[in-house]
C-alpha positions in Angstrom: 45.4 -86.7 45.6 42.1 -85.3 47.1 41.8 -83.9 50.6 39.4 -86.3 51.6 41.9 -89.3 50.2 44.9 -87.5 52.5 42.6 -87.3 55.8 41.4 -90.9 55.0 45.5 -91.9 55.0 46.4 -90.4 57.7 43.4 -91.4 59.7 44.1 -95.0 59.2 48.1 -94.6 59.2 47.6 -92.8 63.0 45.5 -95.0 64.5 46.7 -97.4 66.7 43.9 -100.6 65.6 41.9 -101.1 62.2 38.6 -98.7 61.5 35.5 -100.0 60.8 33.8 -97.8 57.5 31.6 -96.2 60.6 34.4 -94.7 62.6 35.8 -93.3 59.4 32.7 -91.9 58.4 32.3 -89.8 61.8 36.4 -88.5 61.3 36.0 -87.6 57.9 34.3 -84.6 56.3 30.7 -84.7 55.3 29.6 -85.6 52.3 32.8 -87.9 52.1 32.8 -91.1 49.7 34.3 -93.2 52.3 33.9 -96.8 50.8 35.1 -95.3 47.0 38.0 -93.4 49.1 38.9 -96.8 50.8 39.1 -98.5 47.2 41.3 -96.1 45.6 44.0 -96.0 48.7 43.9 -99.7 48.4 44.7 -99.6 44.9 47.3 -97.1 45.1 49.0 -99.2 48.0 48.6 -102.6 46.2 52.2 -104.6 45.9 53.8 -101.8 47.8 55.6 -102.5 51.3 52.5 -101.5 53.4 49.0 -102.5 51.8 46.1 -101.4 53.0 43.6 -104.7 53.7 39.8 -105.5 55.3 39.6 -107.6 57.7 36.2 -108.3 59.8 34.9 -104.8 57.7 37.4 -103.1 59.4 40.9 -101.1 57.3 44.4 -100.7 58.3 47.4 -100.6 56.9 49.4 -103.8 57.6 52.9 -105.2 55.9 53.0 -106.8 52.7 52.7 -110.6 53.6 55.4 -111.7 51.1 57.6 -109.3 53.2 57.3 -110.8 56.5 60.7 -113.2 56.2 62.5 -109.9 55.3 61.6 -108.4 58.5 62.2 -110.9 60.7 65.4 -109.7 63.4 67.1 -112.9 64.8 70.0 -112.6 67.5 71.7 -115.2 69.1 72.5 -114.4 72.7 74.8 -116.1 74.4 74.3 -117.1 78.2 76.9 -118.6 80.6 75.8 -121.3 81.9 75.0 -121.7 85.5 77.6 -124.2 87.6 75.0 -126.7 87.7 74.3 -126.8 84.5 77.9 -127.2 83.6 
């Protein structure tokens, strides 16, 4: 993997919302291939657990939508009920 394809990972992996091709291009090295960088992560990440998608021309890396059942955390809590409810 190049260096400019790590630093284009962990850019997107660190930041908190999705990056537009622009703020990429200002965090990344000069003379980097952003757009062919952003293609070949997206391809290496395809039908993984974390994908890496466009929305709006912005990137992040978001869950695999076929996983999203999987990860879903139900408890039941129990409450007493209040006297005048009983």
């Amino acid at each position: 993997m190049s260096e400019n394809k790590r630093i284009l990972e962990a850019l997107l992996f660190a930041s908190s919302e999705a990056l537009s091709p622009q703020d990429l291009h200002e965090r990344m090295p000069e003379g980097a291939d952003v757009g062919s960088l952003l293609k070949e992560l997206q391809d290496d990440y395809d039908g993984r657990g974390v994908e890496l998608i466009e929305m709006e021309n912005k990137w992040a890396f978001r869950t695999a939508k076929d996983l999203g059942d999987a990860l879903n955390l139900e408890k039941n809590v129990q409450k007493k009920l209040s006297k005048a409810a009983m």
